[in-house]
N, C-alpha and C positions, 0 to 999 in steps of 0.2 A: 789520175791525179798528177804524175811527172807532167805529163801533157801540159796541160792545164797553168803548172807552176813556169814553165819553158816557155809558155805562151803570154804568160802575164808579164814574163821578165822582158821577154824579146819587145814585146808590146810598149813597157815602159823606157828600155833604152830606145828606142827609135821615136818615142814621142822628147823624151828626154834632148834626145841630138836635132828633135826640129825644135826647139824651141832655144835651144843651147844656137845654133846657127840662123837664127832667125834676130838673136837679140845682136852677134855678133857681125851680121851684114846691117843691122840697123845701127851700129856703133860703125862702125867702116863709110855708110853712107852719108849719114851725118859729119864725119869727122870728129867726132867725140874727143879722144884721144889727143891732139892735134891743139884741135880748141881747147883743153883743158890746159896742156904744154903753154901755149899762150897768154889764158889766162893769170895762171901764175908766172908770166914770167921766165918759165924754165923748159927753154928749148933742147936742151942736150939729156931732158931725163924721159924721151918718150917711151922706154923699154920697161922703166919704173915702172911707169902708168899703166903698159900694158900688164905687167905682171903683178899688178895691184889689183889690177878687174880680174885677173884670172884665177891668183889668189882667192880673194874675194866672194867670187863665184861658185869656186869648190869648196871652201868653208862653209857660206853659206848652205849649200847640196848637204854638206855631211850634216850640218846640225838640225837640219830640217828631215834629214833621211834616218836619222837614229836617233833622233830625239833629244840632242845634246840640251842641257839645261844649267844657268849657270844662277846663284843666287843671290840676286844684288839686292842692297837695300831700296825704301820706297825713292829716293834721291837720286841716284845712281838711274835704276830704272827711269824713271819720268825724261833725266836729263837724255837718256839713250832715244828714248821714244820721240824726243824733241827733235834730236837732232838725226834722227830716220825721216821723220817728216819734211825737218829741212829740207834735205836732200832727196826727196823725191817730190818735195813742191819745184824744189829749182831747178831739176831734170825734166819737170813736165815744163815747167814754163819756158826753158828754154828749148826744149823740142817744140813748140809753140811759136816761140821768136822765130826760130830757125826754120821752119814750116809757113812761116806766115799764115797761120789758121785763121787766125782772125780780120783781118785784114779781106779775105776772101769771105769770109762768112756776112760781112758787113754786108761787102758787094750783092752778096747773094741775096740777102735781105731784104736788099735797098733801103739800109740805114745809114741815115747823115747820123755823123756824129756818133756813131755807134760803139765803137771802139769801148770808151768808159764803162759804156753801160755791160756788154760783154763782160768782160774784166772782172768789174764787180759783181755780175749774175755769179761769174765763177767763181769767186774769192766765195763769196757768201756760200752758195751753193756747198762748197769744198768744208766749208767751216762747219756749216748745219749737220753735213751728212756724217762728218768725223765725232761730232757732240751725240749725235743721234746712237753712233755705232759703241761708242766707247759706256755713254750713260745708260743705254740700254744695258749693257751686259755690267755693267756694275753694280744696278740696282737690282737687275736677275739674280745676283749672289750675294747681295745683302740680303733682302728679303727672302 
């Protein structure tokens, strides 16, 4: 049983640390960091930024790792959920911009004019599948 629990532990920090340096060589490569100092504007606060992701990261770990729960009204919630979503439509899209995925995908295709149509397969796509995941489980617990 020690075994066991020493193996499951060891197991998860070391999946833990690939994934923890896997997001951080993808933020270094990108220039994430960098680009964001930029786009706001604000060149002398890159240490902010970085200690906002790092922040960020282990707060996230812990509330996810211990269950942390907080109780917001229906308002409150929705508005949090909105704006998670925000932010990780515009983290994909610009890793997108910045990848030039589509632009290559086109090629690969061999679609004129492709670009839009892309675009909007994805917007729709993104949209359906988030309506699909959210009313699915809504109606599970209504009914």
């Amino acid at each position: 049983m020690g075994f066991a629990v020493a193996a499951a532990v060891l197991f998860c920090l070391c999946a833990g640390a690939a994934v923890g340096t896997s997001i951080a060589s993808l933020f270094a490569a990108l220039d994430i960091i960098p680009r964001l100092n930029i786009g706001v504007r604000e060149k002398d606060r890159t240490r902010l930024w970085q200690s906002a992701v790092i922040v960020g990261g282990i707060v996230s770990t812990m509330v996810y790792t211990f269950g942390v729960g907080m109780s917001l009204g229906k308002i409150a919630s929705g508005t949090a959920g909105l704006l998670h979503g925000v932010f990780v439509g515009l983290l994909a899209g610009a890793l997108t911009e910045v990848l030039n995925i589509i632009p290559i995908l086109t090629q690969r295709l061999k679609l004129k004019n492709g670009e839009k149509t892309i675009i909007n397969a994805l917007i729709i796509g993104k949209t359906m599948g988030a309506l699909f995941f959210f009313l699915v489980n809504y109606f599970s617990e209504v009914f």
